[in-house]
N, C-alpha and C positions, 0 to 999 in steps of 0.2 A: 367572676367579673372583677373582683381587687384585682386579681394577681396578674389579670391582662394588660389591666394600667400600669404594671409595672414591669412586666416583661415587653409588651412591644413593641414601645419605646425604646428601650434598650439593645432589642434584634434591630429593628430599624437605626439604628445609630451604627449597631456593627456593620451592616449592608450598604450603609453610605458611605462609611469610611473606608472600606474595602475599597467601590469603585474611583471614592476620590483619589485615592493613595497607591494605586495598582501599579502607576510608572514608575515608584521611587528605585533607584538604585541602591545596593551593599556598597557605601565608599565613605566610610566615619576614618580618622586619621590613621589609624592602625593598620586597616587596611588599603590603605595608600600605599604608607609607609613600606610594609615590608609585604605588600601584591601579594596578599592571599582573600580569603571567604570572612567573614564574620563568624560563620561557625567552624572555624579552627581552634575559636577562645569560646564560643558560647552553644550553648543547645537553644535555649527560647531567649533570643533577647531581652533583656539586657545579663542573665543569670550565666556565671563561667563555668566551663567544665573545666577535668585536668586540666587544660593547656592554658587556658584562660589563668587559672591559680599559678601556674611553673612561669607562665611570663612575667606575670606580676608582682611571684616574689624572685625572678633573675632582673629586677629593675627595669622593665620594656623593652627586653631585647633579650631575640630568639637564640638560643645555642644549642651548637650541634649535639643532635645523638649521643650518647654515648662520651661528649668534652666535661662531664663533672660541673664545676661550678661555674659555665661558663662559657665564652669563646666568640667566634664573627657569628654574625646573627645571620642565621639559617629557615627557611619554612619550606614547607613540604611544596612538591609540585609533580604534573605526571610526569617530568622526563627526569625523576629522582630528587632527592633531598640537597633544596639549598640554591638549585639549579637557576632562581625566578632571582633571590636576594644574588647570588655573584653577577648574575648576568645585570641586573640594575646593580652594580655596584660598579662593574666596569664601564659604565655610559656616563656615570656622573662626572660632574664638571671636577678634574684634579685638587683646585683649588679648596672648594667648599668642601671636601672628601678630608683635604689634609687638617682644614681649620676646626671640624667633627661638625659645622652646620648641618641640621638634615635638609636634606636637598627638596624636600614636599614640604609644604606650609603644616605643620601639625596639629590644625585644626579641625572641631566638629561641632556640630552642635545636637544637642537631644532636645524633643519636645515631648509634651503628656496635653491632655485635653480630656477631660473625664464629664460622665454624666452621673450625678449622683442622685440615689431618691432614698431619705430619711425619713423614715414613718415617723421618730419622734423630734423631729429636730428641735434643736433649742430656741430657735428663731421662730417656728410655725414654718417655715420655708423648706418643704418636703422634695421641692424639686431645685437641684442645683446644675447650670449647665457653664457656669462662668469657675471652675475648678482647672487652670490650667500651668505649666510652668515652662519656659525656656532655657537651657543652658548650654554655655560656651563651654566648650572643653580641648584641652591641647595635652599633648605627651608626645612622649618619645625618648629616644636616647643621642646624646653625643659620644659620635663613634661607637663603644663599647665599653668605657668608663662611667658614663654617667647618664641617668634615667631622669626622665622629671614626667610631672603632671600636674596637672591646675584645672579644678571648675570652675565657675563663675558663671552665679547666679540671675541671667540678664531681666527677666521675668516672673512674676506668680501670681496666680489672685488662688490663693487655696482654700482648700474649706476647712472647716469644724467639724462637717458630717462625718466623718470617717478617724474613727482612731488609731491611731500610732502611721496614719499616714507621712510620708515625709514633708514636713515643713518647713517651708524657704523663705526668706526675706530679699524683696527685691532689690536685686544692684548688690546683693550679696558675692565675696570673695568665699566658697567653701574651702575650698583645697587652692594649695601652693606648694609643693617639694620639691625637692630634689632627692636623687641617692645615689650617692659615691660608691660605687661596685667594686669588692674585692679589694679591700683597703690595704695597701701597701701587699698584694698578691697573695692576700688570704682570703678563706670563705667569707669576711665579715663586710656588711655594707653597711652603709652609714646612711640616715632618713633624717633629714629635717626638715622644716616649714610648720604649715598650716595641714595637719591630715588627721583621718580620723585613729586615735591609737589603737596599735593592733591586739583585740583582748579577743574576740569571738574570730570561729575559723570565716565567716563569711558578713564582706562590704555590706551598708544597707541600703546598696541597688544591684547588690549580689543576688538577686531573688528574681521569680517570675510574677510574681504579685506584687502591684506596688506597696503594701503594708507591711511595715520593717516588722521583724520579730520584738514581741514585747519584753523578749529578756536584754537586747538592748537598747529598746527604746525608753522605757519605762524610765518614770520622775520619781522621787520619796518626797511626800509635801511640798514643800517651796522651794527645796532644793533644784538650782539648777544643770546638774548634772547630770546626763546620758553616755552611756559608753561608746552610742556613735556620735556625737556631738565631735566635732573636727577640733582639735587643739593644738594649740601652739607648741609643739614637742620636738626632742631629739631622741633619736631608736636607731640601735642596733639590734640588726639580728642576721642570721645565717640559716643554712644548709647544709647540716652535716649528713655523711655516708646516703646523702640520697633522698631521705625518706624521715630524716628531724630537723625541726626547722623551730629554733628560739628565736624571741625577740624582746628586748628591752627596752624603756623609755623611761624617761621626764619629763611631766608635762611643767609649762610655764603660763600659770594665769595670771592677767593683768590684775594690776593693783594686791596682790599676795606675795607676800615677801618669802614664803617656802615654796617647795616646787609639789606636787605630784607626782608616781610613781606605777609604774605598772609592767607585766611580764606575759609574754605567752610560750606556752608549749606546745607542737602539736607533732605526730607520728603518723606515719601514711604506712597503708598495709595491701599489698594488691596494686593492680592496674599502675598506671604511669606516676613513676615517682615526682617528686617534688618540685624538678627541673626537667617535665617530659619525656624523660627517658623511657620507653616501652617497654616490661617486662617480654622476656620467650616465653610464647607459647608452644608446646608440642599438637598440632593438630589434630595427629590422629589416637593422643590419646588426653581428652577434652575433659576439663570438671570444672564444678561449680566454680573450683578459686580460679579458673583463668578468667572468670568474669564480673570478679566477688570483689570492690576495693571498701576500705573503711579505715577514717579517718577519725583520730580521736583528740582533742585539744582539752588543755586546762588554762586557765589565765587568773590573773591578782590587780589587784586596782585598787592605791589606796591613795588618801587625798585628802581637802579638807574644803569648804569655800565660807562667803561671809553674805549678810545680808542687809544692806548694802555693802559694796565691797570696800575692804578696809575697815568694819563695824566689829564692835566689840562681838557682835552675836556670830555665833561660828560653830558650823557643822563639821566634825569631823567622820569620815566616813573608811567604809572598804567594802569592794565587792570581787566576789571568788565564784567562780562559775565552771563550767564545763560543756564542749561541744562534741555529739557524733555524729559525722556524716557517712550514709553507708550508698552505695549502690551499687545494683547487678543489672546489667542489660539496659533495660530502659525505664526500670526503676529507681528511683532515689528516696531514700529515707534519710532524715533528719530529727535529731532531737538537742535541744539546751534546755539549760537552767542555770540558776545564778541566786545565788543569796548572798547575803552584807548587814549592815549596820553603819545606820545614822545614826549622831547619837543626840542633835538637834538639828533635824531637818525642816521645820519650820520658825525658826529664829527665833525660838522666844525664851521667858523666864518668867517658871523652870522650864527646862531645857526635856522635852518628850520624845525618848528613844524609841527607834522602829527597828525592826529586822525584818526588810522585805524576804519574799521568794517568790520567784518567774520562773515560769516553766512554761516549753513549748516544742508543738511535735509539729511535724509536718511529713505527707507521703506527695508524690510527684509520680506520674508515671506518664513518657512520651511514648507518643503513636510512634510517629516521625511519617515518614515518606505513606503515601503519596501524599500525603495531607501533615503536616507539622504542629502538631497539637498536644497541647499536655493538659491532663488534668490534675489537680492540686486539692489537695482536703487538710487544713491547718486548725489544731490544739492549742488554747492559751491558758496559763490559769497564772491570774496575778494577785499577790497579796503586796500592796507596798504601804500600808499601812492604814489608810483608807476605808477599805474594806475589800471583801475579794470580786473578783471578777474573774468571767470566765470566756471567752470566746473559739465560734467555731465559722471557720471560715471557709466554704469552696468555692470552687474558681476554675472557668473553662479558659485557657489560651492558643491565642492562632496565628502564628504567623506565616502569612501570605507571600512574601519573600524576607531573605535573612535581616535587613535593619527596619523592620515594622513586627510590631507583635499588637493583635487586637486581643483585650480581656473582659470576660463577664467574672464577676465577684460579688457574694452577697456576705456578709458580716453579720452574724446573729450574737449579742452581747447583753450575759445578763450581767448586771452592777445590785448591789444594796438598794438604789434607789428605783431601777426601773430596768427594762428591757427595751435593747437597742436593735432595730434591723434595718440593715444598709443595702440598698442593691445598688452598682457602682457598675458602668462601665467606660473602660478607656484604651484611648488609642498611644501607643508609644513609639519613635520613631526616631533614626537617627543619621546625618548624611555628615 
């Protein structure tokens, strides 16, 4: 009888939101922009495959096959490659073509709406139905020089029940950049604004679940620091031979008169390199590596902040981590971790050193057709000074058509002080 009250509610929420939402169309700015599917960049909304990553690190703009770093923006279609971007290339107004305005407003916006039920919640308030967030989002490229993108936060009432979910303040600016492509006609791009710095191989709405991984969500004490936390930085990085992709920054926080610092690495092995490009396959003599890709990342992140800012009391910190992404067919596997050192992350005196360690696995496996479904089963184990905790997360998703995904998720979390279980379900959706 418990467990009725808490599932059927939440089937009954997926079955309404299904038939409310049945008409939505696939038309968020991207696919506007350059008239293709949403699953050309994604498998389950909002989570990118290859192509979704090789767009993202070519600056939001397609390049042809086989052009390297680069080139007029191309996407696939049935009467050949390229054929949908020239033929809207050639109808647009001369003008706006020459000046690089994109000719489609490039705008979307994403919504969430979650039902929560917290057996222990902190409030006494078990049932949560008012969990929701709206965001404005724009990108795109001018001409083939230059990318940008910006969210913006319009809405949220988010909860507490749910940990390491992503947390928004309303009328919030997340993101703002820009990136100057191929600087002076080399591999290198230039990143700056407002973004999150690039340390782990995957964004924290790179996921099918909305609940970021705790190796980058994760706090040390008072310390306000997260590695997705969006920062005010300038990044360089590139695409060499294909298949290594560095990147560099400096972050700039208010009121610190030194900067912050960080680096990533990553190497692609298998399936579509780094910029799309599709490996040959021999058909008729077939093996696991034609379908085997794995992606391996290291990254540095060092820094320092104050509490309040500009206060004599001041944490200096670093954290070093490492990412594998593997998949074959319509399996994906993932694993990170990450350790560091605060060396006062709670501002005080004397000054009490921590050395966290996050670690977290995750498997993924999609149905796909006729039915779009992936199931997810997610590993946590955090020590950030506190004490440890441990979380095990599964999770059904569905999406009905490409820019709706409906999710069941339950969170089971045991902490030092007690045992957490979350059943969550939400709708995600995006036009």
């Amino acid at each position: 009888m418990h467990y009725r009250v808490i599932l059927l509610p939440l089937l009954l929420a997926l079955v309404l939101s299904f038939v409310v939402i049945q008409k939505a169309h696939a038309i968020p700015a991207f696919t506007r922009q350059y008239k293709t599917e949403c699953s050309t960049c994604h498998t389950l909304y909002p989570e990118l495959n290859e192509y979704g990553q090789a767009f993202l690190k070519n600056g939001y703009v397609y390049a042809k096959p086989g052009s390297g770093s680069g080139g007029e923006a191309s996407v696939p279609s049935d009467e050949g490659e390229g054929t949908q971007a020239q033929a809207g290339k050639s109808k647009k107004n001369e003008g706006i073509s020459l000046s690089g305005i994109p000719e489609w407003l490039p705008l979307s916006v994403t919504a969430n709406q979650n039902i929560v039920y917290n057996e222990h919640a902190p409030n006494g308030d078990n049932w949560d139905f008012a969990t929701r967030d709206l965001v404005l989002q724009g990108g795109g490229a001018f001409r083939d020089l230059a990318g940008f993108f910006m969210t913006f936060d319009l809405f949220t009432h988010a909860s507490n029940n749910v940990p390491n979910t992503i947390q928004i303040d309303t009328n919030k600016l997340d993101e703002l950049f820009m990136v100057w492509r191929q600087l002076f006609h080399t591999p290198v791009n230039i990143k700056f604004g407002k973004f999150e710095p690039k340390l782990s191989l995957w964004k924290k709405s790179d996921k099918i679940i909305i609940t970021s991984f705790a190796t980058s969500a994760f706090k040390v004490g008072s310390s306000p620091f997260s590695m997705e936390t969006s920062q005010d930085a300038l990044e360089a990085n590139c695409v060499l031979a294909n298949r290594l992709f560095l990147a560099a920054g400096i972050v700039d926080i208010d009121g610190q008169n030194t900067k912050d610092g960080y680096g990533h690495v990553s190497v692609k092995f298998g399936g579509a390199d780094f910029l799309g490009n599709e490996p040959s396959m021999d058909l008729e003599n077939e093996s696991i590596w034609d379908y085997l890709t794995l992606t391996l990342a290291a990254y540095g992140y060092s820094g320092r902040n104050a509490e309040p800012v500009g206060s004599s009391f001041r944490n200096n910190f670093y954290r070093v981590g490492g990412d594998m992404d593997l998949i074959y067919k319509r399996l994906r596997v993932r694993f990170s971790g990450v350790t560091g050192r605060d060396t006062n992350p709670d501002f005080t005196t004397p000054a009490t050193e921590v050395k966290p360690l996050v670690l977290a696995a995750e498997a993924e496996y999609l149905f796909g057709s006729p039915a779009n479904i992936a199931g997810v089963f997610r590993y946590e184990y955090q020590d950030d000074g506190s004490g440890i905790i441990r979380r095990y997360i599964p999770a059904v998703a569905y999406t009905p058509i490409q820019n709706v995904k409906l999710l069941l998720q339950y969170n089971y979390e045991t902490t030092p002080l007690t045992d957490n279980k979350i059943a969550l379900a939400n709708v995600s959706f995006g036009f």
